[in-house]
C-alpha atoms as a printed R data frame, in Angstrom:
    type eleno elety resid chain resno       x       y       z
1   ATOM     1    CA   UNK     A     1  30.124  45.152 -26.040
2   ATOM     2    CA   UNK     A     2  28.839  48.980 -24.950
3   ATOM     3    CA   UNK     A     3  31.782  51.000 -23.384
4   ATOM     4    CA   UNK     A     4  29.946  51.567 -19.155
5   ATOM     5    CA   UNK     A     5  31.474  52.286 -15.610
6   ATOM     6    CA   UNK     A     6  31.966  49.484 -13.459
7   ATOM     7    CA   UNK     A     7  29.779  51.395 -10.881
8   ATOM     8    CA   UNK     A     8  27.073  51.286 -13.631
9   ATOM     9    CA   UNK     A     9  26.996  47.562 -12.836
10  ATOM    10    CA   UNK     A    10  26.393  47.419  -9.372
11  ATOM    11    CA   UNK     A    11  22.901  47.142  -8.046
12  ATOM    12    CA   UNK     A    12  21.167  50.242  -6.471
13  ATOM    13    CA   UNK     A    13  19.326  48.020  -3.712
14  ATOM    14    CA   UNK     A    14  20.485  47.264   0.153
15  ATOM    15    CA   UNK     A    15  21.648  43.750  -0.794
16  ATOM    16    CA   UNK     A    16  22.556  42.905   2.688
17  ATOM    17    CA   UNK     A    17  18.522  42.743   3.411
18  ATOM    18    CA   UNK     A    18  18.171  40.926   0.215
19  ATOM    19    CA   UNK     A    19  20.435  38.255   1.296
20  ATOM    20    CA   UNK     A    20  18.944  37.927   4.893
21  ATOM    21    CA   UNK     A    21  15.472  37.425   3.276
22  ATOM    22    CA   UNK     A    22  16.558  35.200   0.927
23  ATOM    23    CA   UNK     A    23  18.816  32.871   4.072
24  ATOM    24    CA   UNK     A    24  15.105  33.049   5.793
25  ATOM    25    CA   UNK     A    25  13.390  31.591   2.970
26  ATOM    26    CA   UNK     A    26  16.182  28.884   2.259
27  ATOM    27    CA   UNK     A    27  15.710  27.950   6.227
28  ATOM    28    CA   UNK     A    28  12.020  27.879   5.592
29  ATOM    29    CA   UNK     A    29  12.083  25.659   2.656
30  ATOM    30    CA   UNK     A    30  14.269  23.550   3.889
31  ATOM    31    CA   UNK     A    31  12.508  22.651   7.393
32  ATOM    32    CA   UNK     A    32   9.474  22.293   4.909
33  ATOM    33    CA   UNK     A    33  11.424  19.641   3.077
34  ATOM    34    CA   UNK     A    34  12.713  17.375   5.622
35  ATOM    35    CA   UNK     A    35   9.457  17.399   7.823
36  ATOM    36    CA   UNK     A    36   8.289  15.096   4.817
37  ATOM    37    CA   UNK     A    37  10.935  13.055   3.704
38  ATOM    38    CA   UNK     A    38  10.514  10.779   7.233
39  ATOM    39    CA   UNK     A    39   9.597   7.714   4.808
40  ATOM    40    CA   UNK     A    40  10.850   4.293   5.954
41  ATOM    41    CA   UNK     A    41  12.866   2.369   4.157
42  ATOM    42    CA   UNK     A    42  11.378  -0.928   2.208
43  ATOM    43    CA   UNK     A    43  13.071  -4.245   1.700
44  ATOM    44    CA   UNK     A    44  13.544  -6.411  -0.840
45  ATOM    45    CA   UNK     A    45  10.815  -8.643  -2.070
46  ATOM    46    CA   UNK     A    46   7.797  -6.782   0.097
47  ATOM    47    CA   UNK     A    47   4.740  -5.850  -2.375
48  ATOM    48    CA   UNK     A    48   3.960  -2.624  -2.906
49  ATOM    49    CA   UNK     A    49   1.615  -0.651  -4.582
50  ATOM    50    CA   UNK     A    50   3.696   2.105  -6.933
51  ATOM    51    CA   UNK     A    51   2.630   5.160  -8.981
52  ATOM    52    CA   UNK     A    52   3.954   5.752 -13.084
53  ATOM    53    CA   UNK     A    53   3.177   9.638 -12.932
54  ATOM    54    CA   UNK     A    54   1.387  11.753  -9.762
55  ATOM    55    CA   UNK     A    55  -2.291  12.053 -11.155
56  ATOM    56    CA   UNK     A    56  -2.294   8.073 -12.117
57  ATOM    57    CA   UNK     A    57  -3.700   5.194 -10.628
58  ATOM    58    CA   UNK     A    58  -1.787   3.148  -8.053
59  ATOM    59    CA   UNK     A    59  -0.208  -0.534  -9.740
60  ATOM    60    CA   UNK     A    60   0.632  -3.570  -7.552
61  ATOM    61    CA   UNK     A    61   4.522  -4.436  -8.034
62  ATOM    62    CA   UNK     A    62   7.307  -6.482  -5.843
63  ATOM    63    CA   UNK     A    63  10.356  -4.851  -4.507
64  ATOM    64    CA   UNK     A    64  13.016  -6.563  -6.608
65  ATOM    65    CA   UNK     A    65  16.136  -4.280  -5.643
66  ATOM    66    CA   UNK     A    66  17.272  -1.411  -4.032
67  ATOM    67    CA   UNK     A    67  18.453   1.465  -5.999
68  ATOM    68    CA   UNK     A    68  21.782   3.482  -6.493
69  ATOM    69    CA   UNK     A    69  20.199   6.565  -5.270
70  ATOM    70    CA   UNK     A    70  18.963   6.991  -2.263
71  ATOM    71    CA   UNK     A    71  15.105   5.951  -1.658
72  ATOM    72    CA   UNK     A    72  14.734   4.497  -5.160
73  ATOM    73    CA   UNK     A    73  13.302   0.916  -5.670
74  ATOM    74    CA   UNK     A    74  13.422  -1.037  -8.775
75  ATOM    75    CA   UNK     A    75   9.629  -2.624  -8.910
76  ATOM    76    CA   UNK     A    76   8.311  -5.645 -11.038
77  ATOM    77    CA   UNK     A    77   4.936  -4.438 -11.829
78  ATOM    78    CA   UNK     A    78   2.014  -7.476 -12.096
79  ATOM    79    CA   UNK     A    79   2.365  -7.216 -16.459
80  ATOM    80    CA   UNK     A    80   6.392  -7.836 -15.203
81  ATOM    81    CA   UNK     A    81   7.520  -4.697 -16.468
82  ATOM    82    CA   UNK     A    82  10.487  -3.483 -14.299
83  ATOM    83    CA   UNK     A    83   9.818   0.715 -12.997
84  ATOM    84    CA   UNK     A    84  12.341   2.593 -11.029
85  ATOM    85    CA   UNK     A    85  10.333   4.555  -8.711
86  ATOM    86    CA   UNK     A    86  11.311   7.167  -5.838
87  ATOM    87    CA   UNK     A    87  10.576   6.676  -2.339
88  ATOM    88    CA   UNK     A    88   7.733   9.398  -2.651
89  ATOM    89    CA   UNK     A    89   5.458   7.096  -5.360
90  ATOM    90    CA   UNK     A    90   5.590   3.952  -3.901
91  ATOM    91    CA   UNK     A    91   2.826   3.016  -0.643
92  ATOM    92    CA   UNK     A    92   3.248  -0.631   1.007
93  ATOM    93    CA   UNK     A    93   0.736  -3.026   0.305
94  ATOM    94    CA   UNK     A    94  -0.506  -3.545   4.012
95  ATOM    95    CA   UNK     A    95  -2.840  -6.714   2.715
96  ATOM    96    CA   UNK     A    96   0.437  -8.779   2.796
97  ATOM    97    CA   UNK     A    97  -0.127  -9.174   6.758
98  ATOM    98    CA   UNK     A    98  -3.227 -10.147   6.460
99  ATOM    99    CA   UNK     A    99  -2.931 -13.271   3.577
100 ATOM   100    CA   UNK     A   100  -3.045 -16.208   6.157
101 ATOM   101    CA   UNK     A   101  -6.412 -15.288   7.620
102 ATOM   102    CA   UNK     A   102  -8.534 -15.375   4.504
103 ATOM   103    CA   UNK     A   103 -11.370 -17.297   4.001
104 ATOM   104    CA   UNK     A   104 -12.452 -19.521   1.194
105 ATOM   105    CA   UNK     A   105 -15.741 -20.363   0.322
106 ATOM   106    CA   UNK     A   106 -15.263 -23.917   0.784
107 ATOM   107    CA   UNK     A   107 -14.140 -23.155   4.279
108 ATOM   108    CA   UNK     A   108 -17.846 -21.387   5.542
109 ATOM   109    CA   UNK     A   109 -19.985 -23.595   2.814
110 ATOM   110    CA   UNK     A   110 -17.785 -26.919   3.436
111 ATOM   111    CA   UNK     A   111 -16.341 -29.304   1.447
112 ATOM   112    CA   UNK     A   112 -17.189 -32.818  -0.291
113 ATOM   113    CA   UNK     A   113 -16.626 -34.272   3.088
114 ATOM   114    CA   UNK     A   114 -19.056 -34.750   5.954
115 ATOM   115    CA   UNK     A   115 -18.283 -33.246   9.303
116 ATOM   116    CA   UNK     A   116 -19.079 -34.972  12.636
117 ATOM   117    CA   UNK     A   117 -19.922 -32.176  15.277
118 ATOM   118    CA   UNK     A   118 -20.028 -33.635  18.999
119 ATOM   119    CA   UNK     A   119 -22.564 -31.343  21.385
120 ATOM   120    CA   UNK     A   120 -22.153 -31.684  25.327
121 ATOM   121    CA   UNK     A   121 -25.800 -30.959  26.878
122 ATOM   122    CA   UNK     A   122 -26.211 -32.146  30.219
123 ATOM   123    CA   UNK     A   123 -23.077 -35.059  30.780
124 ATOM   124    CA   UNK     A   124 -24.328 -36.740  27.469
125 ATOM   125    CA   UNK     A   125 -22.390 -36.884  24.231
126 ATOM   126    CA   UNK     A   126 -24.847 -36.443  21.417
127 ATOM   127    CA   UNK     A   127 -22.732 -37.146  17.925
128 ATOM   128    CA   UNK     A   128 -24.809 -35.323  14.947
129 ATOM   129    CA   UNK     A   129 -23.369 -36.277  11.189
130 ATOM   130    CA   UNK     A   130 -23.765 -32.717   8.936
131 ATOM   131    CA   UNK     A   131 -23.903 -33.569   5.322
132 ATOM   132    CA   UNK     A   132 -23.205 -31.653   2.429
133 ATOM   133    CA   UNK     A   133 -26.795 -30.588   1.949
134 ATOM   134    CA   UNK     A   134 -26.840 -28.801   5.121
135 ATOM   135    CA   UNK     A   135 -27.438 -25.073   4.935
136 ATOM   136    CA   UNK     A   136 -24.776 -23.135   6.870
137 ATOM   137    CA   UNK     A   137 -26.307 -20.190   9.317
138 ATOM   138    CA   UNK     A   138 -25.012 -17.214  11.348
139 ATOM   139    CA   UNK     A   139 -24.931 -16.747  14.710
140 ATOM   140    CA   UNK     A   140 -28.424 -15.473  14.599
141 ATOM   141    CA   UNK     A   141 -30.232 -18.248  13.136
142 ATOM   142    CA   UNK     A   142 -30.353 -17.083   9.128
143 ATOM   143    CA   UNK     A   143 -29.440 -19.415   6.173
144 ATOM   144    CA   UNK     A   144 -26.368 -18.670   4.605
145 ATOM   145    CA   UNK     A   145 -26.456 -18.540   0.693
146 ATOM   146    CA   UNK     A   146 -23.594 -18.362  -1.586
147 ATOM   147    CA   UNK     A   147 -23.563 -15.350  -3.658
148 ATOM   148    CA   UNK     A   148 -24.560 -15.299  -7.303
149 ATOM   149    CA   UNK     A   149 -22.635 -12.856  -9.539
150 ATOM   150    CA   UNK     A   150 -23.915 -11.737 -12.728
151 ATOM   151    CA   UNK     A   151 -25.675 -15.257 -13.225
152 ATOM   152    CA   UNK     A   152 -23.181 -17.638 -13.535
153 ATOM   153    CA   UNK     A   153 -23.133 -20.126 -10.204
């Protein structure tokens, strides 16, 4: 230890102005952080889609509990790996909302099954059989064809 004053130690700054500017960046960072942390809580079995690191892709995963800290999920990723994941990496899957109004093929092209389509023109009740061979159109007239994706039918 070298042998110095104890007024050798003390800074030569104003450290009262030091410590105001450092309060005013504190107070700055801090209304920075909370502006952003608004996220809202997810429940339990909801899918999600969740991040490993920042810069990678986004997985699919389920909810499958609720974490000991605060806004952290533990997520069952689709290869059933289990992830423990912040609030800040995981996004919720808003597809799950939509799952009951998807169509099918079989629902525009039809099924095995014939349908019987009744047509009111003019008080009369014509009854017209479609069978399986007939071509769905649009609205505007056109054949429908079902798509045919790198050759296979």
């Amino acid at each position: 230890m070298l042998p110095c004053l104890s007024k050798q130690l003390k800074p030569k700054y104003p450290i009262k102005d030091t410590l105001k500017a450092l309060k005013r960046r504190q107070n700055t960072q801090n209304k920075y952080f909370k502006s952003n942390s608004n996220l809202k809580p997810l429940k339990v079995n909801l899918y999600v889609w969740f991040r490993k690191l920042t810069k990678e892709p986004w997985i699919r995963g389920k909810i499958v509990n609720i974490g000991p800290k605060p806004r952290t999920y533990t997520i069952c990723a689709e290869n059933s790996k289990m992830y423990v994941r912040n609030r800040f990496f995981i996004r919720e899957d808003k597809s799950n909302k939509f799952c009951e109004n998807v169509r099918i093929p079989e629902d525009v092209y039809g099924s095995e099954e014939q349908e019987t389509v009744v047509m009111l023109d003019n008080n009369q009740q014509d009854t017209v059989v479609l069978s399986n061979n007939a071509q769905p159109t649009s609205r505007f007239g056109r054949k429908l064809t079902q798509l045919k994706r790198n050759g296979f039918e």
